[in-house]
Residue, then its C-alpha position, 0 to 999 in steps of 0.5 A: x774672768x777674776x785672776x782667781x779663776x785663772x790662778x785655779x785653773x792653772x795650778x789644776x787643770x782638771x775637766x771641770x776647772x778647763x770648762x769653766x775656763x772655756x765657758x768663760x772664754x765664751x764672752x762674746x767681747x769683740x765686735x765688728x770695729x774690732x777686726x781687720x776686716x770690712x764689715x762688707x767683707x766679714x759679712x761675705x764671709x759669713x754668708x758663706x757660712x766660714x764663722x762657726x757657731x754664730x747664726x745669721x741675723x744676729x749682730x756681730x759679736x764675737x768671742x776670742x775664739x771667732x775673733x782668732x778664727x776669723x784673723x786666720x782667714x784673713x791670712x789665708x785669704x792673702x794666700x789666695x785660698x778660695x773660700x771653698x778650700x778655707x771652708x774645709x779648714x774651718x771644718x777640720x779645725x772645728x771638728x768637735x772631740x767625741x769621748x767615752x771611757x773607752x777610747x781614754x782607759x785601759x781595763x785597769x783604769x790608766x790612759x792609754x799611752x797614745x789617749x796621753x799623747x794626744x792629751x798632753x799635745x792638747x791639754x797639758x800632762x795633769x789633765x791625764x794625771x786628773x783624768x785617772x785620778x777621777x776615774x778611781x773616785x768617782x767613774x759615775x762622775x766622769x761619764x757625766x764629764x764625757x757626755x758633756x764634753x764637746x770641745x772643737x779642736x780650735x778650742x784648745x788650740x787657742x787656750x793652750x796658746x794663751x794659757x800653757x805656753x804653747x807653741x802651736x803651728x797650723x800647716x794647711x794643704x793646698x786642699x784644706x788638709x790641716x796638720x796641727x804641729x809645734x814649733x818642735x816638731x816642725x823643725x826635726x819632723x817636716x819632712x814627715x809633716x809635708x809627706x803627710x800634706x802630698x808633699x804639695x805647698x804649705x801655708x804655715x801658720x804660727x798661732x803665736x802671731x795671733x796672740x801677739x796681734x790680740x795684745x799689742x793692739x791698742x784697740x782692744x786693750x779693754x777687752x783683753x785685760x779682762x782675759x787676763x792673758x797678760x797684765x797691763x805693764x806687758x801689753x804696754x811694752x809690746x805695743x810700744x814694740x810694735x810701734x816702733x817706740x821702745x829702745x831698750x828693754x830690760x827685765x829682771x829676775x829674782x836674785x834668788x832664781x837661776x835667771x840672768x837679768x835681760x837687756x834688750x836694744x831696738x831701734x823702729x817697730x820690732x820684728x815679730x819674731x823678736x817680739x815673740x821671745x820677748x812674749x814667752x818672757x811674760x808668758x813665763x811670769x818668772x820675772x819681778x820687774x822690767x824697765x824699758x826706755x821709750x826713743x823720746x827719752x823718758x824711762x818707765x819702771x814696773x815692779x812685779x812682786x804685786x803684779x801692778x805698777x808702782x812706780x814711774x820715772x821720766x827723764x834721760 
């Protein structure tokens, strides 16, 4: 995927530029030497029929979003869920979305306040604003959209988390009930959440765990710079996070703008939720240029205003 195409996604995130993205998302770039399972274990999993949309008989080679997939089984399998409860989760979670005008609009052509709702949660304000906005040029066209439109609801889930900022938590029932909540919403509304689940035990899930795992793994640094989720500067400083090599950080922002520069200090491998603050700085793209300074003593410098490294500094 060119930046472009991101780039136009996300300044118009109308139907046709989300399925495009979709589609592109689609690739199939990762493959069995890419998880964090065996390959006698994925294939157990598969036999059992847990990786969705992926026949048998065929070679292991999957998308970003069974790759996300199947990292959420192996989590789950942790919690000592048995493969029957998972398989329901996985059925809940790629549940495919079924829409007509009429479940969307109202007789004068808006989104109903609670199709917003649900689009919004899902795909950002604009796609409702778009969604109107089409229905008055051309309705013909939008029908064709819906007949057409067959997205899981992991789908969005996934590119929400990459591309919109997104703060999604998956809460997972004893009994495969799923409940997809945010950060937010999980702190002023869990008792509501738990009520919903028979207030019996949850497995939380935060997703943004996953997106860190994708991009902070040295592995599959080619593949995921073709996503262009994050550029190559910052999937460098989050894996020198993980690894225990970075001691200070600092990011900096425009002098023109509302933000005060960042310094951060670590000492070993960072944890997860520090690394997470530090990835929604990224996922911003507000700052211009970061400095981190590795424990063996060498500095290295990145400017922004390009997106591309330009210069590299080593020493104390």
């Amino acid at each position: 995927m060119s930046l472009e195409e991101l780039d136009s996604y996300l300044h118009n995130q109308s139907p046709r530029a989300g399925l495009r993205l979709y589609e592109r998302f689609k690739h199939l770039r990762f493959n069995i030497k890419d998880l964090n399972v065996s390959s006698r274990v994925f294939t157990h999993w598969r036999k059992f029929k847990l990786i969705p949309l992926m026949p048998s008989g065929t070679w292991v080679n999957i998308d970003v979003f069974q790759f996300v997939w199947v990292e959420i089984i192996r989590d789950l399998r942790e919690f000592n869920l048995p493969l029957e409860t998972i398989a329901k989760v996985r059925d809940e979670l790629f549940e495919t979305f079924k829409f007509e005008s009429k479940d969307i609009f109202d007789d004068n052509g808006k989104v109903t306040e609670e199709a917003r709702k649900q689009i919004v949660d899902l795909f950002g304000a604009e796609l409702a604003d778009n969604l109107e906005n089409n229905l008055k040029d051309d309705p013909s066209a939008l029908d064709q959209f819906f007949k057409i439109f067959r997205l899981p609801l992991f789908m969005p889930i996934v590119l929400n988390l990459f591309f919109r900022k997104a703060d999604h938590i998956l809460l997972i029932g004893a009994n495969g009930r799923v409940e997809v909540t945010s950060e937010e919403e999980y702190v002023t509304g869990y008792h509501e959440l738990h009520e919903s689940l028979n207030n019996k035990p949850i497995i939380h899930l935060p997703m943004k765990r996953y997106l860190l795992q994708l991009i902070s793994d040295a592995k599959l640094v080619s593949r995921v710079e073709q996503m262009n989720i994050l550029n190559n500067v910052e999937m460098e400083v989050l894996r020198a996070m993980r690894q225990g090599t970075l001691s200070e950080l600092r990011i900096i922002f425009d002098p023109k703008d509302q933000h005060a520069d960042l310094v951060y200090t670590y000492k070993g491998v960072v944890p997860e939720n520090e690394m997470s603050k530090v990835l929604d700085r990224f996922r911003h793209k507000k700052h211009v240029q970061l400095s981190m300074k590795t424990n063996d003593g060498k500095t290295v410098s990145f400017e922004y205003q390009d997106r591309k490294r330009v210069h590299k500094l080593n020493g104390n």
